[in-house]
C-alpha positions in Angstrom: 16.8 4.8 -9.8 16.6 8.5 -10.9 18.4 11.1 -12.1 21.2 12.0 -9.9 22.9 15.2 -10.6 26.8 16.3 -9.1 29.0 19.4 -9.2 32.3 19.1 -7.8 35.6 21.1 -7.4 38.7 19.7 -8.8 42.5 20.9 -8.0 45.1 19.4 -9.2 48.7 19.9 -7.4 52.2 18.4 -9.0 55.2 18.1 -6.9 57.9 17.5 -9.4 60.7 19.5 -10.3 59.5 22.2 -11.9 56.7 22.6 -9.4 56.6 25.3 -6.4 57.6 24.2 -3.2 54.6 24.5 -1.2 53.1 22.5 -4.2 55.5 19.8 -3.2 53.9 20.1 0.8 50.1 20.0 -0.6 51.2 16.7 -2.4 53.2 15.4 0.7 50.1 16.6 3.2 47.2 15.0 1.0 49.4 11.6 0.6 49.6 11.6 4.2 45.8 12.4 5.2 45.2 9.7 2.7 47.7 7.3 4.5 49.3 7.1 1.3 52.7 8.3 1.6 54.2 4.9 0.4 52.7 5.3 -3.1 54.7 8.5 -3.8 58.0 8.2 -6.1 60.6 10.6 -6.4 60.4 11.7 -9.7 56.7 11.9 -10.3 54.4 13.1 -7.3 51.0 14.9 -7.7 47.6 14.8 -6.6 44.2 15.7 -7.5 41.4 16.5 -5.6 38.2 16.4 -5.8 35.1 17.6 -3.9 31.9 17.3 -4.2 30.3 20.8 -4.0 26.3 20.4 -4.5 23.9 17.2 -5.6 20.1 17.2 -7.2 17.8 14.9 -7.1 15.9 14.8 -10.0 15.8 18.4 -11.1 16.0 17.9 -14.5 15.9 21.6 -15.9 19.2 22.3 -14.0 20.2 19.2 -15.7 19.1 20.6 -19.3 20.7 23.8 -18.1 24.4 21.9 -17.8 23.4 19.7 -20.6 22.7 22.3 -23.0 25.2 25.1 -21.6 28.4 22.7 -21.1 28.0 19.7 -22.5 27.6 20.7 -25.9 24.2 18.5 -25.9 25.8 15.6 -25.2 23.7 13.7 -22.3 26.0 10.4 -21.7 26.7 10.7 -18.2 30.2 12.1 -19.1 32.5 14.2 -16.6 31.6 17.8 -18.8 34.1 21.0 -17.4 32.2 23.9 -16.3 33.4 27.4 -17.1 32.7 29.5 -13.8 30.4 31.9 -16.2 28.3 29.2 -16.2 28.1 28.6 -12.2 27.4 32.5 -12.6 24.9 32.4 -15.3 22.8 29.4 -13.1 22.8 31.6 -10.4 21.6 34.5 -12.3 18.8 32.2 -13.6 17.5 30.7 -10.4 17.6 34.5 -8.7 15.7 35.8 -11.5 13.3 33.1 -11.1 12.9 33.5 -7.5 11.8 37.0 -8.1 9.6 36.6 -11.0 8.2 32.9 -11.4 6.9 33.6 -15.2 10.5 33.4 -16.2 10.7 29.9 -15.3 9.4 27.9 -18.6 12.0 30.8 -20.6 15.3 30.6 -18.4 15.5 27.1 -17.3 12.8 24.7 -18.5 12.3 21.2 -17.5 13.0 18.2 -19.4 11.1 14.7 -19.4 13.5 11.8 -19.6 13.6 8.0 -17.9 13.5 8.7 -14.0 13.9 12.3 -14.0 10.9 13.8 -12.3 8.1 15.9 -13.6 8.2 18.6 -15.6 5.4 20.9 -13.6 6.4 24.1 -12.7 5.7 23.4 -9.2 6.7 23.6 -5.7 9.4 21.0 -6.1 10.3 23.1 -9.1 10.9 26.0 -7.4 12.5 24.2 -4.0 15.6 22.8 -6.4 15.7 26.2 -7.5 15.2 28.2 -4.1 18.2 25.2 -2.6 20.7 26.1 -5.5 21.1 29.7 -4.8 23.3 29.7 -1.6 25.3 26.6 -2.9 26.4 28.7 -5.9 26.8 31.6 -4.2 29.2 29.6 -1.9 30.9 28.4 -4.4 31.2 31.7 -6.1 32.3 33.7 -3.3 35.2 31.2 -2.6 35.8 30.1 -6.0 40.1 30.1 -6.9 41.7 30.1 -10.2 43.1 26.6 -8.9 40.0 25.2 -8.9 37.7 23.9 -11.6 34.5 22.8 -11.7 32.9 19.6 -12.8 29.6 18.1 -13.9 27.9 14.5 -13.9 25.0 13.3 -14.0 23.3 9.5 -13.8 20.5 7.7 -13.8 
């Protein structure tokens, strides 16, 4: 048990009537990788995807971080949307951290809960922080207006 922290991509494709036609091939393509041709109707075909783009482990101030900046406060384990000015606010965050390490307590502090780590500002600390960079720089860099972004979290 712990906290266990996921950020995915989501895209979702219609192939009805009113959608374009390679829309209508994403939805025919993904039903096929997904042997699932059979399930699609005439009238009503789409598909959603979803990827899973990063995972924590316990790093409960990037948890706060999505807690506080996209959940509204709410911390039920929900599915929360997040804006991608908050992927590019996270990654301003840990960079600045990174480069000056008295910033940490001010721009992402840690949070104590039921199986979600310490709340040192400590090597493990600055590991989830130092592993988060390139992941949201990835996704930044190759980030579409098709795509948005999810949140969840459990324990």
């Amino acid at each position: 048990m712990g906290l266990d922290m996921y950020l995915y991509a989501k895209q979702f494709v219609s192939s009805s009537a009113w959608s374009k036609e390679d829309d209508c091939k994403k939805v025919k393509s993904i039903a096929r990788m997904m042997k699932a041709t059979k399930f699609l109707h005439e009238d009503l075909q789409f598909a959603e995807v979803k990827l899973q783009l990063a995972y924590w482990r316990k790093a409960n101030h990037i948890h706060k971080y999505f807690v506080d900046k996209c959940c509204g406060g709410k911390d039920e384990c929900q599915d929360t949307y997040v804006p991608q000015d908050a992927l590019v606010d996270l990654l301003w965050r840990c960079e600045t951290i990174m480069k000056d390490k008295s910033r940490a307590e001010e721009l992402l502090p840690t949070q104590s809960g039921f199986f979600f780590g310490g709340t040192e500002y400590d090597e493990w600390y600055y590991e989830d922080i130092e592993d988060t960079i390139p992941v949201l720089q990835n996704i930044l860099k190759n980030a579409q207006d098709s795509w948005e972004f999810e949140y969840r979290a459990s324990w």
